[in-house]
C-alpha positions in Angstrom: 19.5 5.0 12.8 21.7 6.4 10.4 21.9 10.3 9.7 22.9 11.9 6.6 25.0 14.6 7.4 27.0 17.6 5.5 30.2 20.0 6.5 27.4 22.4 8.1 26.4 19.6 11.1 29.7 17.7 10.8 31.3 19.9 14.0 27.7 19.0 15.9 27.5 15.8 14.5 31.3 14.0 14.7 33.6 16.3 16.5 31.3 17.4 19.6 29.7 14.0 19.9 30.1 12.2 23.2 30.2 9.0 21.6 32.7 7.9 18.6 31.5 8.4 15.7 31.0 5.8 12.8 31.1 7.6 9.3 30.5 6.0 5.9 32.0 8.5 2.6 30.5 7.2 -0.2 28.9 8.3 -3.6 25.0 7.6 -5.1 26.8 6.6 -8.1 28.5 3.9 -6.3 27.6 0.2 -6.6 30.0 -1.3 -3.2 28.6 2.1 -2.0 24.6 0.7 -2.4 25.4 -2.8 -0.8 27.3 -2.0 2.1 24.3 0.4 2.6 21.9 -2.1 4.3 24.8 -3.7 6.3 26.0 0.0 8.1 21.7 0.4 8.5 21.6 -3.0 10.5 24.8 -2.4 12.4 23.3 0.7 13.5 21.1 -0.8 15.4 22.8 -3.1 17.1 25.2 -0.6 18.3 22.7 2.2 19.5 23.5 4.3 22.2 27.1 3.3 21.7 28.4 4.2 18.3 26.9 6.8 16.2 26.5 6.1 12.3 26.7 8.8 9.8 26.4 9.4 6.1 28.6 12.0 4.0 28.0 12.1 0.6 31.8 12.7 -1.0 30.5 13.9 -4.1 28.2 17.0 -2.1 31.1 17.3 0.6 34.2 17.2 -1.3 36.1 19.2 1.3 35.3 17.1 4.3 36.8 13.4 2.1 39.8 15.2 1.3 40.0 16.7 5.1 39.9 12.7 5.7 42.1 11.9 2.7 38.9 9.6 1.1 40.6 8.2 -2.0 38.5 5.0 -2.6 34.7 4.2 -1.2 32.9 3.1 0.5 35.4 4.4 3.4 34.2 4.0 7.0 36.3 5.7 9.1 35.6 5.3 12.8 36.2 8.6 14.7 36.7 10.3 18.4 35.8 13.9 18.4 36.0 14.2 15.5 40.1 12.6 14.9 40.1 9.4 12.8 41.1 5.8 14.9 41.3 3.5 12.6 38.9 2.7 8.8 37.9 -0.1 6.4 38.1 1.1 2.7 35.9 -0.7 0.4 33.6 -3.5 0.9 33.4 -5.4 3.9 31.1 -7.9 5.2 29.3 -7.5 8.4 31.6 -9.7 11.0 34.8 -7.7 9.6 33.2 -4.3 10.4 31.6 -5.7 13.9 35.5 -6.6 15.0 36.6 -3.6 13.5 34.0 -1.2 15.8 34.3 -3.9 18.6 38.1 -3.6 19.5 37.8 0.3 19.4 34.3 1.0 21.6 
């Protein structure tokens, strides 16, 4: 399940979680934005319990991308209380995200 999140929850949410934390910036206005969508939904799923998936909003969290240094979305940026490990920036099909979340968990 994926939870949209804001700056208020993000210490709760990412930097006190006990599991790394999955987090997708993007922007309703963005079209690579709307189709990765359904692909980070399904991969949440298959990595329950393990990885958690979140949604900020850069447009309604502005401070939060730039603490991340978001210049282009979608941005995933995969994280361990709450310190960045590694991202994918822009579009990325399914099996390229999978490796990406499986060589880090």
């Amino acid at each position: 399940m994926v939870e949209h999140i804001n700056s208020g929850d993000f210490k709760k949410e990412v930097v006190d979680s006990k599991t790394p934390v999955i987090i997708d910036f993007y922007a309703d206005w963005c079209m690579p934005c709307k189709m990765m969508a359904p692909v980070f939904e399904k991969l949440s799923g298959q990595y329950k319990g393990k990885l958690k998936f979140v949604k900020i909003n850069v447009d309604e969290n502005q401070e939060l991308a730039s603490d991340f240094n978001i210049q282009g979305i979608p941005a995933l940026v995969i994280a361990k209380k709450g310190q960045e490990v590694d991202r994918i920036v822009g579009y990325a099909p399914e099996e390229a995200i999978k490796e990406k979340i499986d060589s880090i968990i």
